[in-house]
N, C-alpha and C positions, 0 to 999 in steps of 0.2 A: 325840404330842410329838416324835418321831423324824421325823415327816414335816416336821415344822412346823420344827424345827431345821434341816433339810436344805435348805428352801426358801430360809430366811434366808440362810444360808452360801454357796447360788448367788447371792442377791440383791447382798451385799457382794463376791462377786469378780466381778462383771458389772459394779461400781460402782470396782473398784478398777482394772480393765482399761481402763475408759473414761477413767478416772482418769488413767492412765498414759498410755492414748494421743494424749489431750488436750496433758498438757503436752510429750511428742513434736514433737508439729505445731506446737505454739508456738515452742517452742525452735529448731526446723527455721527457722520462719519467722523470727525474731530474726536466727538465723545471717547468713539468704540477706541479711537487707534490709541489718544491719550490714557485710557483705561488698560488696554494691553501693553503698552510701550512699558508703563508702571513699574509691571512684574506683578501685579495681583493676579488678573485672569490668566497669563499668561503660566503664572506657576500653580494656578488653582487645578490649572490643565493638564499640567504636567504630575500634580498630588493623588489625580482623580485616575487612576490609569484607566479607566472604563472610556474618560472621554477624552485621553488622549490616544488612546489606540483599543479598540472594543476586545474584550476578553472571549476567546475563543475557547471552548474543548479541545482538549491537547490531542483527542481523537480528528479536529478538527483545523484545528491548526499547525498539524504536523503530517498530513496528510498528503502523502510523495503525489506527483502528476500519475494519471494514466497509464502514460507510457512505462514508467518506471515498476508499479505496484500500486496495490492497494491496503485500506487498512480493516483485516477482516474478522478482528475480534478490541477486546481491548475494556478493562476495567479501571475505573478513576479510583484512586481510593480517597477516602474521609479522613483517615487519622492523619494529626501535625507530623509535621516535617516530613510527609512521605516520598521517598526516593523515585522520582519518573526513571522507567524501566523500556524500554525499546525493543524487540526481538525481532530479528529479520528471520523470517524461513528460508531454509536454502535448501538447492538443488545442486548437489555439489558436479563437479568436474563440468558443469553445461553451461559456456561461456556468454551465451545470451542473459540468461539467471544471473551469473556472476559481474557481467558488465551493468547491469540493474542493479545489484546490488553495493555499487562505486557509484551508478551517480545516486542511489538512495542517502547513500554518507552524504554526498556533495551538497545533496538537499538539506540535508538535517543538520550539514555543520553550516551551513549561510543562515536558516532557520533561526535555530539555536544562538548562534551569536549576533544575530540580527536581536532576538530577543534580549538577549544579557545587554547591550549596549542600551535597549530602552530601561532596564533597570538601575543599570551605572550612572544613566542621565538624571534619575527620579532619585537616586539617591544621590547625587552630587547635590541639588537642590537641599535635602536636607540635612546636608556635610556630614552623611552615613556612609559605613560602607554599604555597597548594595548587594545583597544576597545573593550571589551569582559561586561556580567552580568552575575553574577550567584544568584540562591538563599540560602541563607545561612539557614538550618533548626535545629540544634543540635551541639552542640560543639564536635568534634569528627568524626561527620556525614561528607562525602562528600560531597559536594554543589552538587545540580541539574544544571546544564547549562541552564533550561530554568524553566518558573513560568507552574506547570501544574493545571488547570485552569479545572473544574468539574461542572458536572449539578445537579441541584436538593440541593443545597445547596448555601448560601451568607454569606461571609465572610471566614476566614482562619479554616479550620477543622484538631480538635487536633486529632490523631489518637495511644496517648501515650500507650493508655495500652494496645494494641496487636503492634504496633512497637517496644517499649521498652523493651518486655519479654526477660529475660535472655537468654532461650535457643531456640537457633536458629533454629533447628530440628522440635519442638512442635511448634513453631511459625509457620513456615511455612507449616505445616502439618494440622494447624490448619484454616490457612489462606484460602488454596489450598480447603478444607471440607468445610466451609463459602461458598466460591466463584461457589462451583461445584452446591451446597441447593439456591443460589441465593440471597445468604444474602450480597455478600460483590462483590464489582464490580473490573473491573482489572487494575484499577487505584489505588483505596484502598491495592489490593492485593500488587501490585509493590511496594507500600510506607513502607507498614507493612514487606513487606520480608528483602526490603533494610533499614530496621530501620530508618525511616526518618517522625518521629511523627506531622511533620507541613510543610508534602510536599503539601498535596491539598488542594486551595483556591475554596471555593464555588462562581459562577459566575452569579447566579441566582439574580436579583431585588426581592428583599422581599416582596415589595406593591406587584407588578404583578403575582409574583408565588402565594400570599397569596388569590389575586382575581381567579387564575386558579385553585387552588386550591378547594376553595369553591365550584366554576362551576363545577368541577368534583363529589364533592360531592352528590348536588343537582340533577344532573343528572343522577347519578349512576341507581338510581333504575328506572326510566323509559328507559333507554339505556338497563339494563338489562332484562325489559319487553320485549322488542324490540325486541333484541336477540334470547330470547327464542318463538316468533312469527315469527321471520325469520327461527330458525330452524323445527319450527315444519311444516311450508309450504316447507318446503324443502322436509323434510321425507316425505311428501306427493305428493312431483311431483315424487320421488325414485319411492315411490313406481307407479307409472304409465309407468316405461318404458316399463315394461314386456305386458302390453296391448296397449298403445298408441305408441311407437316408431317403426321405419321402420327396416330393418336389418342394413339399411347403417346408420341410425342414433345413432344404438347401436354399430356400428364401429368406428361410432367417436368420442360417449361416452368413450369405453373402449382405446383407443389408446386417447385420450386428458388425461385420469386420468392417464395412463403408463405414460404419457410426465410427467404431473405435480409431479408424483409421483419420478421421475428422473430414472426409465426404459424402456425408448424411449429416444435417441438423437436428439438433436434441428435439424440438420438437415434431419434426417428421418421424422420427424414427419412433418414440413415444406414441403420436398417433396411431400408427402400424401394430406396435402391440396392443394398442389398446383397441383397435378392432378386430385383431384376432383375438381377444380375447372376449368382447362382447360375442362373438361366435360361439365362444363355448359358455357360454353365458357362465362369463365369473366375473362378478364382482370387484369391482378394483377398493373400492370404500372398506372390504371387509380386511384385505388381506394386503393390499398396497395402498394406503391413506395418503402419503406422499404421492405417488403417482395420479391418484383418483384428485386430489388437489390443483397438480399442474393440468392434467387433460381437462378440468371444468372451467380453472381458468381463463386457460388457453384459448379452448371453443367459444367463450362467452367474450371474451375481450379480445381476440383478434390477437393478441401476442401473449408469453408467459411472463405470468406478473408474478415470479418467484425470481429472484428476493424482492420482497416488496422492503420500501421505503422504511415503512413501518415498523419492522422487524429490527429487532437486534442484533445486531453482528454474528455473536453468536447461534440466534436463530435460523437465522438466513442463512449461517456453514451449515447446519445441522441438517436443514430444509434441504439443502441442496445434498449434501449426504447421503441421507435416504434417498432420494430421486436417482439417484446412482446407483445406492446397491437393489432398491425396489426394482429398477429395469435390468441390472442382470440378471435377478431371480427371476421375473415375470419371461425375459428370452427365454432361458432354462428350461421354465417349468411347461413353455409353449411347444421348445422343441421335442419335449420329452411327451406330448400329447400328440405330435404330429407322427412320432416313429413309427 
């Protein structure tokens, strides 16, 4: 009977504990939701933009995928009101570059207007306007979030009669053919698919592109002389390896053109010189600091830790820079020891 008492007795305070912490948790939760239903926490939230949606570096929150691009320099600046600036690099007439550079906008205007709509909501709350521009381009048209700003052109460029065509299909099909032949760039293509006839401003000074202009003119045909005097000295140094070069100089012929040709790996190919170069016992630390960097690296960590993390955008272009022109000088200077 004593056991059997004892049992019960646990049984009812295991019942009265869960009992208790039951209605804990409910009451917890009544609090929280009556508290937010309010509008206090709920617009405290919405005051605090930190903890309604965490603040990002625009280096970092504007940051295209992968596939698209990368972001590989970039200064924030300090003084009020200062104007965020965007520059794409481009690589003209090469429809890979240029179709990157369409969905880059596609990124940056879902981005960008994804952000203004959180600032219109933060300011409705406090019956402001919210600090947001857009550009307004066709009645009907969504605004672009930011002015996109084009070279080779001054002033606003109408783009109506392939943006405005009724069907969308042929539009874009037609666009996508243009841009691939080189005719239309992928600023132009982004305007014209998203029907937006006066998204891009030309940013060009008319005086000075009209004097550069000229200058290219003029010079076209002696550069083009030129050209054709540099390649035919070329075809003439070709043709002397098979009689003037060494075997080791035809080995760094052929493995420099697999490098450049992208069938050798930066750091195989790096390796290579740099034990032909411990051969001749030179120094990479004195004369190629960048090179002598990445081979210590490399060796020690099993991969090349350039760009490191660490580094600043700009240093890591820079870094990478020299490691590029260090190894065509160090080919150079190896084949010119081997002749």
């Amino acid at each position: 009977m004593s056991a059997k008492r004892s049992h019960q007795n646990i049984q009812k305070m295991t019942r009265d504990f869960a009992h208790k912490r039951l209605t804990q948790c409910i009451a917890l939760g009544l609090s929280v939701s009556l508290l937010w239903t309010s509008g206090g926490l709920a617009e405290a939230a919405l005051d605090v933009p930190h903890l309604a949606h965490p603040a990002y570096p625009p280096q970092i929150e504007l940051a295209p995928p992968a596939a698209l691009g990368a972001v590989v320099d970039y200064f924030n600046s300090t003084a009020k009101d200062s104007k965020r600036v965007i520059l794409i690099q481009d690589l003209h007439a090469h429809y890979g570059v240029q179709k990157n550079i369409a969905g880059i906008l596609d990124f940056l205007t879902a981005k960008l207007s994804k952000s203004r709509s959180r600032l219109q909501a933060a300011g409705s709350r406090e019956n402001t306007a919210a600090p947001s521009r857009t550009w307004s381009l066709e009645p009907g048209a969504p605004p672009l979030p930011f002015l996109l700003a084009v070279e080779g052109a001054a002033g606003p460029i109408d783009s109506s009669a392939m943006s405005l065509f009724p069907d969308a299909k042929i539009k874009e099909a037609t666009a996508d053919y243009l841009m691939r032949e080189g005719e239309l760039t992928g600023a132009e293509y982004f305007a014209v698919v998203r029907g937006l006839p006066q998204a891009l401003t030309g940013v060009e000074d008319l005086r000075f592109y009209t004097i550069h202009r000229d200058l290219f003119r003029q010079t076209y045909r002696d550069r083009s002389e030129l050209v054709k005097a540099l390649q035919a000295i070329q075809s003439d140094l070709l043709s002397l390896r098979n009689t003037v070069y060494t075997r080791r100089v035809k080995d760094i012929q052929v493995r420099s053109e697999a490098y450049h040709k992208g069938k050798l790996s930066t750091h195989t190919y790096i390796d290579y010189l740099a034990s032909l170069a411990a051969d001749f016992n030179l120094p990479l630390q004195i004369g190629y600091p960048a090179l002598a960097r990445y081979v210590s690296e490399y060796r020690s960590n099993g991969v090349p830790a350039l760009p490191r993390d660490t580094d600043t955008p700009r240093l890591r272009h820079n870094l990478l820079d020299d490691v590029a022109h260090e190894t065509a000088e160090l080919a150079f200077r190896l084949m010119l020891a081997h002749v």
